[in-house]
C-alpha positions, 0 to 999 in steps of 0.5 A, a space after each residue: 443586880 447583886 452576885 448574892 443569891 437568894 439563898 445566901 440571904 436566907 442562910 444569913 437570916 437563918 444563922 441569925 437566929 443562931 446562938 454563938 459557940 456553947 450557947 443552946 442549940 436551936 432546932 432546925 424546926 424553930 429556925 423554920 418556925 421564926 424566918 418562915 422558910 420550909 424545914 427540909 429547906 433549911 436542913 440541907 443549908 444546914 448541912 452545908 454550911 456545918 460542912 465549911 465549918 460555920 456552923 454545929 449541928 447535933 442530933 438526938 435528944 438535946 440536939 440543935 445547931 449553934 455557930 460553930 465561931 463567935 457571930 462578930 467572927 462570922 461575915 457576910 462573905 464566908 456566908 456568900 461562899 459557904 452556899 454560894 462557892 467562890 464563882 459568886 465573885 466573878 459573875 458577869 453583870 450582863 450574865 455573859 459566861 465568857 466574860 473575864 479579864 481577857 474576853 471582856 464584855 463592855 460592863 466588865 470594868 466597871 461591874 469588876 471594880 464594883 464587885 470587888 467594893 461589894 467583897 470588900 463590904 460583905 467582909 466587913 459587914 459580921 453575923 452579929 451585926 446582922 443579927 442586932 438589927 433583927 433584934 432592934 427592930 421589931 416594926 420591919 424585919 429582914 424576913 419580911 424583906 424576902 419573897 413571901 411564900 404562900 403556903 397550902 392550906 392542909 385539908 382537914 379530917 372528917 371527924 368521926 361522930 360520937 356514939 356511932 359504931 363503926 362498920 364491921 370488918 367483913 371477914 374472906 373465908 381462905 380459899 382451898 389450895 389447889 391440888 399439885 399434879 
C-alpha cells in the first residue's frame, strides 16, 4: 500500500506533458486528450496545483498552462502534497486514524521508517525524469499503467433527409384580454 493517492498520479503524468517556464502553453483539453483523463477533471487539478505555484495558467486567446519552474526543479513529492496536502505522510498502514508516535498500532514502526524512505524517494525522483521516460518509451506508457476508463458512447443525431421540407409552424391566435371589474 502506498500513501499516494491516485490523484497524485494523475497530476504527475498531467504535468508531464507540460512545458517548462517560457515554453507554449498547453491546452488543458490537449492535456485530457494525450493521458486520457476528463476535461473538468483536470481543470480542477490545474487550479490547485497553479495555486501552490507548480504550475501557470492563462486564459483566453494564446492561453494554456505551463510549469510554472524547470521540470528537473519540480518532484515528485511537491507534486504529493500539492494534491495531496502534508497528511499523505503520516498515514497509517492499516489505515487506523489514531495511529501516532504515541498511540502506535503494531505496524507503526516499520510503516514510519518505510515512509520516511519513500519521502525521501519522491524527493529525488524530478518531473523531468518523469517526463523522459514517457518520451523514451513508446511500447509501454505510464498512462496505460492507470484504471482504464470506459467512457459512453454518445447517441447520434437523426439526420435530416434532403429534399424534404420541414412541418410548418402552427401559429396560436393571442387570446382576448379579460375585462377588469
Amino acid at each position: 500500500m502506498l500513501p499516494l493517492s491516485q490523484s497524485s498520479g494523475y497530476a504527475v503524468l498531467a504535468m508531464s506533458c507540460l512545458e517548462d517556464p517560457g515554453g507554449k502553453p498547453t491546452l488543458v483539453v490537449d492535456v485530457a486528450a494525450r493521458t486520457g483523463f476528463p476535461r473538468p477533471y483536470l481543470s480542477k487539478m490545474i487550479h490547485k496545483l497553479a495555486k501552490v505555484g507548480l504550475v501557470m495558467a492563462k486564459r483566453g486567446n494564446k492561453g494554456g498552462v505551463v510549469l510554472a519552474l524547470a521540470a528537473k526543479e519540480i518532484t515528485l513529492d511537491l507534486i504529493a502534497e500539492a494534491v495531496d496536502g502534508a497528511e499523505w505522510r503520516n498515514q497509517c498502514l492499516l489505515g487506523f486514524k489514531d495511529c501516532s508516535d504515541e498511540r502506535a498500532c503494531p505496524a507503526h514502526t516499520f510503516w514510519k521508517s518505510e515512509r520516511d524512505h519513500i519521502h525521501r524517494c519522491l524527493k529525488d525522483i524530478s518531473l523531468e525524469e518523469i517526463r523522459t521516460f514517457e518520451q523514451q518509451s513508446r511500447t509501454w506508457r505510464l498512462a496505460d499503467a492507470l484504471p482504464e476508463r470506459k467512457l459512453k458512447p454518445r447517441p447520434k443525431k437523426a439526420a435530416k433527409p434532403t429534399g424534404a421540407k420541414a412541418p410548418a409552424r402552427k401559429t396560436v391566435a393571442a387570446k382576448p384580454a379579460a375585462k377588469k371589474a
